[in-house]
LOTIFI-551281 format. One record per residue (C-alpha): y, z, x; residue in three letters. Coordinates in steps of 0.02 Angstrom, whole numbers, plus 50000, padded with zeros to 5 digits. Layout:
BEGIN
+-------+-------+-------+------+
!    yy !    zz !    xx ! code !
+-------+-------+-------+------+
!     Y !     Z !     X !  ala !
...
+-------+-------+-------+------+
***
This chain:
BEGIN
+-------+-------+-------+------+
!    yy !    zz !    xx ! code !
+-------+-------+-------+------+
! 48946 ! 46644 ! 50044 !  unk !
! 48943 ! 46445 ! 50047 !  unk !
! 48869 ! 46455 ! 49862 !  unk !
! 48943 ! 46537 ! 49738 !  unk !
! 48870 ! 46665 ! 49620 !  unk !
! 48926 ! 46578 ! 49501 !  unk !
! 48851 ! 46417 ! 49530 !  unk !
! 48692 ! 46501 ! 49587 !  unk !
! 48672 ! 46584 ! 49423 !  unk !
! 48718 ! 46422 ! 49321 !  unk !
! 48552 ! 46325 ! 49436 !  unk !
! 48452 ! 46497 ! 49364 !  unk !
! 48492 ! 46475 ! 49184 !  unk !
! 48518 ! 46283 ! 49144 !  unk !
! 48384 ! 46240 ! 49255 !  unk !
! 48209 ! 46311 ! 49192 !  unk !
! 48136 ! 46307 ! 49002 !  unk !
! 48225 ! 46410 ! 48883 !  unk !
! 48085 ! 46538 ! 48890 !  unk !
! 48097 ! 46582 ! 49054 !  unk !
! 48279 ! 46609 ! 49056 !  unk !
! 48268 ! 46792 ! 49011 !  unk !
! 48133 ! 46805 ! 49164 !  unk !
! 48259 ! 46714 ! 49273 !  unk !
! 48402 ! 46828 ! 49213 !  unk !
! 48319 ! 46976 ! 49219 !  unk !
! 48274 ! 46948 ! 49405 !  unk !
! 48426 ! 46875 ! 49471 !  unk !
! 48473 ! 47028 ! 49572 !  unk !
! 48305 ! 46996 ! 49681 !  unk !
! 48367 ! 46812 ! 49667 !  unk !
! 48540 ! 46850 ! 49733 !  unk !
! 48477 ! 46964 ! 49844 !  unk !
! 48361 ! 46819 ! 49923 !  unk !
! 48500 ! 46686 ! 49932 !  unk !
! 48604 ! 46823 ! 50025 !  unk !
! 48490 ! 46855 ! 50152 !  unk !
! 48435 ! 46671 ! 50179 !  unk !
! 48630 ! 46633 ! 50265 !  unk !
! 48620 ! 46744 ! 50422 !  unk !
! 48500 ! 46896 ! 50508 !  unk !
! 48565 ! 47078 ! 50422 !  unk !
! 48547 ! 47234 ! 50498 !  unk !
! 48451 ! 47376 ! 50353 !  unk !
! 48611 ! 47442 ! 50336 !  unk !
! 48695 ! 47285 ! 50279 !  unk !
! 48547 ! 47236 ! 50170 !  unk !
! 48579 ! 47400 ! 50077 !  unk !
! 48745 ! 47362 ! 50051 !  unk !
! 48710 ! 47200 ! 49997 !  unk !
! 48564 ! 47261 ! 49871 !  unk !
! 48694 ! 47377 ! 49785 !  unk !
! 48835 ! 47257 ! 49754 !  unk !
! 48720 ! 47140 ! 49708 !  unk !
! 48672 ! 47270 ! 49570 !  unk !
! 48831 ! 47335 ! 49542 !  unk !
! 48886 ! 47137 ! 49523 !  unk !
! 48742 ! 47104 ! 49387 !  unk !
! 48785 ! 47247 ! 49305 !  unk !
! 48962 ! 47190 ! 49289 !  unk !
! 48905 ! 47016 ! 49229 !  unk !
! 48784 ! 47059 ! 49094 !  unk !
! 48896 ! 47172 ! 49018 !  unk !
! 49061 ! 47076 ! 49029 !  unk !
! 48991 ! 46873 ! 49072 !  unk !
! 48875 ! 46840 ! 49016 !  unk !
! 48957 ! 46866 ! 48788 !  unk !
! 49075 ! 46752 ! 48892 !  unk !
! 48925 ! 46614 ! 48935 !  unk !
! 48875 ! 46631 ! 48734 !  unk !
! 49061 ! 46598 ! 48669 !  unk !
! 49054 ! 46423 ! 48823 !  unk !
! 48883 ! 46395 ! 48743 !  unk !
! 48950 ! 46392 ! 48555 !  unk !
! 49085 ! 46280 ! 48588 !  unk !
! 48991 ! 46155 ! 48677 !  unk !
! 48861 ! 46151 ! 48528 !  unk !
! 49010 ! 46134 ! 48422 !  unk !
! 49065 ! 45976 ! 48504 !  unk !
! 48880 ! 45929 ! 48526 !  unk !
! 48871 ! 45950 ! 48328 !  unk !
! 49001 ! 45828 ! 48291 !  unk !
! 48955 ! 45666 ! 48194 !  unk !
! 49105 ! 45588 ! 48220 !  unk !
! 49219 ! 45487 ! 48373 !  unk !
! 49222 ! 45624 ! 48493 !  unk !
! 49397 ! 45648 ! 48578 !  unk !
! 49420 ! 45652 ! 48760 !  unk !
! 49544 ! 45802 ! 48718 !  unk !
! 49400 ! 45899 ! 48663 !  unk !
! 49291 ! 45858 ! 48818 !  unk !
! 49430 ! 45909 ! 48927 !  unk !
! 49454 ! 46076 ! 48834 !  unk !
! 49270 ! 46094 ! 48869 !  unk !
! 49302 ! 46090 ! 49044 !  unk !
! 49442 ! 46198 ! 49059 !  unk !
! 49339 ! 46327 ! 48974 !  unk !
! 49187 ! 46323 ! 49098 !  unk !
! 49318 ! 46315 ! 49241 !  unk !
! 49405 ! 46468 ! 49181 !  unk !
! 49207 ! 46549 ! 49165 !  unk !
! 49189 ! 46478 ! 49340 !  unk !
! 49350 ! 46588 ! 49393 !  unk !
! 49285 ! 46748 ! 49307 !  unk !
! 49123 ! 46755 ! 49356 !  unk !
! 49179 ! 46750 ! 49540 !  unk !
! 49311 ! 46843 ! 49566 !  unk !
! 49218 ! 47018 ! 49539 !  unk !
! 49110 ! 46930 ! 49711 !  unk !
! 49258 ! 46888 ! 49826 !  unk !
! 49310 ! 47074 ! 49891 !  unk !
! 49119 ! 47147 ! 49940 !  unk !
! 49079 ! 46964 ! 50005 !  unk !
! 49260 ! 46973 ! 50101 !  unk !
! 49185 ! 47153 ! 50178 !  unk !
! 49031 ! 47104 ! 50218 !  unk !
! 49061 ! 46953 ! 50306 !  unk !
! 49190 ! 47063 ! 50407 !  unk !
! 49061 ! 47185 ! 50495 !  unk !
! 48959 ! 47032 ! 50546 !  unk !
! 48920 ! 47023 ! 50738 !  unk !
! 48961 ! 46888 ! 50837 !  unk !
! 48769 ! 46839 ! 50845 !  unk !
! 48773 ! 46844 ! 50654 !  unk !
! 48897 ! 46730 ! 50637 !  unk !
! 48842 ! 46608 ! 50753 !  unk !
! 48666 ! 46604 ! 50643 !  unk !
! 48780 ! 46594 ! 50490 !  unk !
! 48881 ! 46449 ! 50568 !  unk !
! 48704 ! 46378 ! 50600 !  unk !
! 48659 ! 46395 ! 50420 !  unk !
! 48815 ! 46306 ! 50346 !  unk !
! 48794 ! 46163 ! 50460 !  unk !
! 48617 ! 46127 ! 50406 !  unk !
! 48653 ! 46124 ! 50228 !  unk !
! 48807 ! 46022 ! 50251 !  unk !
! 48691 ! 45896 ! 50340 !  unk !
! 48560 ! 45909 ! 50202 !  unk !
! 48692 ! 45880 ! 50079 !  unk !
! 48773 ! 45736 ! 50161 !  unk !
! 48616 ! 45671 ! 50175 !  unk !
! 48548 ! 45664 ! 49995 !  unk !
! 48732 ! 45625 ! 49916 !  unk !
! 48790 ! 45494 ! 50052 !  unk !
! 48671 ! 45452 ! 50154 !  unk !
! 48625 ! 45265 ! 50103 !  unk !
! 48742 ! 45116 ! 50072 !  unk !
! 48906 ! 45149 ! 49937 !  unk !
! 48769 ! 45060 ! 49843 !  unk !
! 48629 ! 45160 ! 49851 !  unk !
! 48744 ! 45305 ! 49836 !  unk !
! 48793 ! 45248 ! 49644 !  unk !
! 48605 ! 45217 ! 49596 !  unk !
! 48565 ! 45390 ! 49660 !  unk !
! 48698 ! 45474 ! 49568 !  unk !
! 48658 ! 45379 ! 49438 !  unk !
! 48489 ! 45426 ! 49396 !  unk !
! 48516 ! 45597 ! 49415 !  unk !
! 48642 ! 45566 ! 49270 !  unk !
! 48497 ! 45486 ! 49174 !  unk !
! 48399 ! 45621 ! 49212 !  unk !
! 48526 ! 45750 ! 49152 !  unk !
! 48527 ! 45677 ! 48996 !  unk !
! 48349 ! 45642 ! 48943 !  unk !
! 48313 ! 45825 ! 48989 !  unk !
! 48457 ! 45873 ! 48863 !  unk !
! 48446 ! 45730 ! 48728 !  unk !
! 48266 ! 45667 ! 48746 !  unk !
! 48200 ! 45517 ! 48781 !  unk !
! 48348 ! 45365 ! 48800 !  unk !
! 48297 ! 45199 ! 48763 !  unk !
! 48293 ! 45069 ! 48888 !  unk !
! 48484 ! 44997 ! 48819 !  unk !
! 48533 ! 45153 ! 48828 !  unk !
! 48493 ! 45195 ! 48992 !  unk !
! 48569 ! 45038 ! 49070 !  unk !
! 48733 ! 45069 ! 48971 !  unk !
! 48738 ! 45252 ! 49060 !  unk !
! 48691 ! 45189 ! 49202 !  unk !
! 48835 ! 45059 ! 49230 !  unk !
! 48950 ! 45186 ! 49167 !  unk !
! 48908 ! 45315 ! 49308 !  unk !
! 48917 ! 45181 ! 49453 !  unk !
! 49116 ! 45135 ! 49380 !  unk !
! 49139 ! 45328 ! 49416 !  unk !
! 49251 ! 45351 ! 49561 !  unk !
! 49143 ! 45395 ! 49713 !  unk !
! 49207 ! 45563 ! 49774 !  unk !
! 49065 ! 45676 ! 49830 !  unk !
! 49106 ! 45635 ! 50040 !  unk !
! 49282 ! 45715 ! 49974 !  unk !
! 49207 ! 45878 ! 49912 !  unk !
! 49082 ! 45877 ! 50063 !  unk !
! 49230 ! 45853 ! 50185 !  unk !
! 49333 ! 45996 ! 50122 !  unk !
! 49179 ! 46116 ! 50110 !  unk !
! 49143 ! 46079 ! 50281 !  unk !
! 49331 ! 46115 ! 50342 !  unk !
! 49310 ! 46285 ! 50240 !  unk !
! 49155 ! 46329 ! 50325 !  unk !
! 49232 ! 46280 ! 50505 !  unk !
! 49388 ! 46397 ! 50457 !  unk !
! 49279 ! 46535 ! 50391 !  unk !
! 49190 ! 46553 ! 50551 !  unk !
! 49358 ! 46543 ! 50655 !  unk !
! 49443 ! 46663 ! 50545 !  unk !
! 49245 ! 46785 ! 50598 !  unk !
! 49255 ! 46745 ! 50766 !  unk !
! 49440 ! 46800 ! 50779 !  unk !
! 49383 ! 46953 ! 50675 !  unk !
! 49524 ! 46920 ! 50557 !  unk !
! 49490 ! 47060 ! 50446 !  unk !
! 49452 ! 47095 ! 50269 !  unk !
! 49605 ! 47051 ! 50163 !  unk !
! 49610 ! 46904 ! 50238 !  unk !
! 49467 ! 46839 ! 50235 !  unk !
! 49461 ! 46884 ! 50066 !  unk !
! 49631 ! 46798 ! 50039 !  unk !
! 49550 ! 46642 ! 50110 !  unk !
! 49408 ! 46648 ! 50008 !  unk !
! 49484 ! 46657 ! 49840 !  unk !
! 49593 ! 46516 ! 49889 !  unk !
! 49437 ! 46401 ! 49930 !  unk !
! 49356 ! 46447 ! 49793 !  unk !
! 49512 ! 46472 ! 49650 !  unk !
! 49626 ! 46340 ! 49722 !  unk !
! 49536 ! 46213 ! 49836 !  unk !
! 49682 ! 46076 ! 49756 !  unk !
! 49802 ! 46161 ! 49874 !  unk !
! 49714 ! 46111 ! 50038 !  unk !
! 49685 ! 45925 ! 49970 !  unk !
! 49809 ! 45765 ! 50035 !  unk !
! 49880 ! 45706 ! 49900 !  unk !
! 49757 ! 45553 ! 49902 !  unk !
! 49599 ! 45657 ! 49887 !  unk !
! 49680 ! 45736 ! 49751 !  unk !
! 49714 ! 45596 ! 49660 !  unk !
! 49526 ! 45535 ! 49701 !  unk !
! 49468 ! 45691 ! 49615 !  unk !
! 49590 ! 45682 ! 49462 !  unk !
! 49535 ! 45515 ! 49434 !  unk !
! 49334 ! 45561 ! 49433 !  unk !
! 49351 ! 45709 ! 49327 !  unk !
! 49476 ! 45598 ! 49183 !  unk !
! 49343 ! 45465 ! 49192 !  unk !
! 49211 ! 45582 ! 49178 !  unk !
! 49271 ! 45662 ! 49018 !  unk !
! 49298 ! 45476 ! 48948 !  unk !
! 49107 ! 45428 ! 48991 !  unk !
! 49050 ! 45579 ! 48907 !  unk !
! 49130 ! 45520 ! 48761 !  unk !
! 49060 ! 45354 ! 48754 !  unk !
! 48883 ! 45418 ! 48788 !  unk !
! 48917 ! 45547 ! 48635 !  unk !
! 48918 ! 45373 ! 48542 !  unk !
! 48782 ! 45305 ! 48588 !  unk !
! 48663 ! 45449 ! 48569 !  unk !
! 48550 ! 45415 ! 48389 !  unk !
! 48543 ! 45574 ! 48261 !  unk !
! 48388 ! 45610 ! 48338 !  unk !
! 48447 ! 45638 ! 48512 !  unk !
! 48608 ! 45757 ! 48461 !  unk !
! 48488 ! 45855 ! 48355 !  unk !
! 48377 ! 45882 ! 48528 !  unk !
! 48541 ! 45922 ! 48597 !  unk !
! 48603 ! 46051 ! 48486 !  unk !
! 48411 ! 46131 ! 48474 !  unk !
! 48427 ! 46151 ! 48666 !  unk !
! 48587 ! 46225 ! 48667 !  unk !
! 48566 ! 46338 ! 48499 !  unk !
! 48406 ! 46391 ! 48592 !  unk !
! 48515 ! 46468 ! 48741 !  unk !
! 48626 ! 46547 ! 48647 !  unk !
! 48502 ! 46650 ! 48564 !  unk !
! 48407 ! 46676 ! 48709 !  unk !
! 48584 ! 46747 ! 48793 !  unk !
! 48634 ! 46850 ! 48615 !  unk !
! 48461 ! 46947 ! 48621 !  unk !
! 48490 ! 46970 ! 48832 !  unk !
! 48655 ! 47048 ! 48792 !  unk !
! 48601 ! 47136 ! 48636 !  unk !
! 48437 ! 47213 ! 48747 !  unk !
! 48590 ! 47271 ! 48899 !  unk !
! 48709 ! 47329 ! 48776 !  unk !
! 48533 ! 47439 ! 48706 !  unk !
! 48511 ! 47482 ! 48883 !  unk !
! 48674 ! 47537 ! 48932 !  unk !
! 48677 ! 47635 ! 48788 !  unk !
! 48530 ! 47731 ! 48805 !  unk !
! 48574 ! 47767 ! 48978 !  unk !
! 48735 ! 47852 ! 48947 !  unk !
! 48626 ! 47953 ! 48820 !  unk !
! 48522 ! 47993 ! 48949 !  unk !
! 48656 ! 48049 ! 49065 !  unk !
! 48741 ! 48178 ! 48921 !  unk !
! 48554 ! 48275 ! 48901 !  unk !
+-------+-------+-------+------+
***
């Protein structure tokens, strides 16, 4: 669908209080399950189906992800850790990592959301269609809807925000430093909203024309594994440029942080990771008494 697992997940975990991510985990079939049905009217058949790959898909992820999430979580408290000059070579590592975590947790997704999305009717697609169209508005909306002005104050706070929920409290220097920084980003969020609109126009063609499940399947793995290949070379180059100058701001706002703020940093992080450790030591428990079970 429009949003991936992945990224649904991520919202699930990095957004709530540290003790509620095991209740949020936990639960994220029902979650999944929810988001599913939100995009389009299924049939009780279909909702089975999607119920057990949803489980079959958690399943997969808390065994096999999720130690995955813990080793991401470790390295970025590593980084977070450091006292001295960080390099933008480590931030950019950093991202390679969570990009290659962004691939894995996917691709189990792509072939059951490939089949499902094949048996749709035409009336289900046409509510699906319906569905994309008004996020895409929603999203164009809150991310650039107001003047190329407006747009860099939004974006922004929400960086400000970001990082008083993960650092603390920023002082009022502080915040105006991060704040210029994030309006001398390049501006490139009508970029990612144009292409995800495109997709979403050529994912309904492709379920109109009933174009099958490999294919669709094919299509979907290359919007989601290789969207770079559908790009002009321009909006490419847009993109490049955001995600190089992102990595450099991250290291200037690493210096600027006091001892106190990147020891609220690496609390919040160490927190996760032992939240994550005792969720996959309470599965691995699980799955163990299970196949115990299934022997007697």
């Amino acid at each position: 669908m429009k949003k991936s697992i992945f990224i649904i997940l991520a919202f699930a975990l990095f957004n709530c209080g540290c003790s509620s991510v095991g209740l949020v985990y936990r639960n994220a079939d029902l979650y999944l399950q929810h988001k599913i049905n939100d995009y389009t009217t299924f049939n009780t058949r279909q909702k089975e189906t999607i119920r057990k790959e949803v489980s079959n898909y958690m399943a997969w992820h808390r065994k096999d992800a999720l130690p995955e999430y813990i080793i991401f979580l470790q390295n970025l408290n590593g980084v977070a850790q450091y006292d001295g000059q960080l390099r933008v070579e480590e931030v950019a590592r950093l991202r390679t990592h969570l990009h290659g975590l962004y691939k894995k947790t996917l691709l189990p997704a792509i072939q059951p959301t490939a089949k499902l999305l094949s048996n749709l009717d035409s009336l289900q697609v046409q509510r699906l269609g319906k569905t994309f169209a008004r996020d895409i508005q929603k999203q164009k909306k809150e991310l650039t809807g107001g003047s190329d002005d407006e747009n860099l104050d939004k974006r922004a706070e929400k960086t400000i925000d970001f990082l008083e929920w993960l650092a603390g409290s920023l002082s009022s220097d502080q915040e105006s430093k991060i704040r210029e920084m994030s309006r001398r980003l390049p501006f490139v969020s009508h970029i990612y909203i144009h292409y995800r609109e495109a997709n979403q126009g050529n994912l309904i063609a492709q379920l109109n024309a009933h174009a099958g499940t490999e294919k669709i399947a094919a299509f979907l793995s290359a919007w989601m594994f290789t969207p770079e290949q559908a790009r002009t070379a321009q909006h490419e180059h847009a993109i490049q440029s955001f995600e190089n100058a992102s990595d450099e701001m991250i290291v200037k706002i690493h210096g600027l942080l006091t001892p106190r703020q990147k020891n609220h940093m690496r609390k919040l992080i160490a927190s996760y990771i032992e939240d994550m450790r005792s969720l996959s030591s309470s599965t691995q428990s699980a799955n163990v008494t299970f196949r115990q079970d299934q022997k007697s």
